[in-house]
C-alpha positions in Angstrom: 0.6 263.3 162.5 0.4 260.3 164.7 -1.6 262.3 167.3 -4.1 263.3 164.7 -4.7 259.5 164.1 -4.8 258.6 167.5 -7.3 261.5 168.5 -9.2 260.3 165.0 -9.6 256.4 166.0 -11.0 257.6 169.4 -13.4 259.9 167.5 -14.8 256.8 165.7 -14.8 254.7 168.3 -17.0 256.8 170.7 -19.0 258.2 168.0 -20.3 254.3 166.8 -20.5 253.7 170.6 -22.8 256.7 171.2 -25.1 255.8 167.7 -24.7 251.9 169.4 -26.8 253.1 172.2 -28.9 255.7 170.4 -30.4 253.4 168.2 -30.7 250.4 171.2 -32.8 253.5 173.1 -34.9 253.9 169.5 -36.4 250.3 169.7 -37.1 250.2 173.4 -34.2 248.5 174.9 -34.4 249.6 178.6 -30.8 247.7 179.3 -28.5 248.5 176.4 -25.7 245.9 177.5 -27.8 243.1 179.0 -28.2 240.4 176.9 -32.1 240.4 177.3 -32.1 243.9 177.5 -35.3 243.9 175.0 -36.8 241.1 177.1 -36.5 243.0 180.6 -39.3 243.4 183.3 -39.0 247.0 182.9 -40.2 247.1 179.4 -43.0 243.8 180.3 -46.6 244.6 181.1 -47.9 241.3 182.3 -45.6 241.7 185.7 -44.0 238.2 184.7 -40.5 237.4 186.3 -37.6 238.8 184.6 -33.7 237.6 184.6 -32.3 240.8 184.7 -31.7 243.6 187.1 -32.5 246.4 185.1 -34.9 249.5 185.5 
C-alpha cells in the first residue's frame, strides 16, 4: 500500500510539473525557469539587450 502512495505522489508531482511548463510554452515563455523568461531577447523584436541567456 505504501508503494502505491509513493508511485501516486510522484505521479502528481510530474504531472503538475509537465502542465507547469505546458501552459508557460502556451503564453510564449521562451525560458520556462528564468525569472524573465517572458521578458527574454529571444521572444523581443526590437533587438534590445536582454539579461538572460536563453534561446
Amino acid at each position: 500500500m505504501t508503494d502505491i502512495i509513493a508511485v501516486a505522489a510522484i505521479v502528481v508531482v510530474v504531472g503538475l510539473a509537465l502542465a507547469y511548463i505546458i501552459r508557460a510554452k502556451k503564453r510564449g515563455v521562451k525560458c520556462v525557469g528564468c525569472p524573465s523568461g517572458g521578458n527574454c531577447c529571444a521572444s523581443k523584436k526590437d533587438g534590445s539587450e536582454c539579461n538572460c541567456n536563453c534561446k
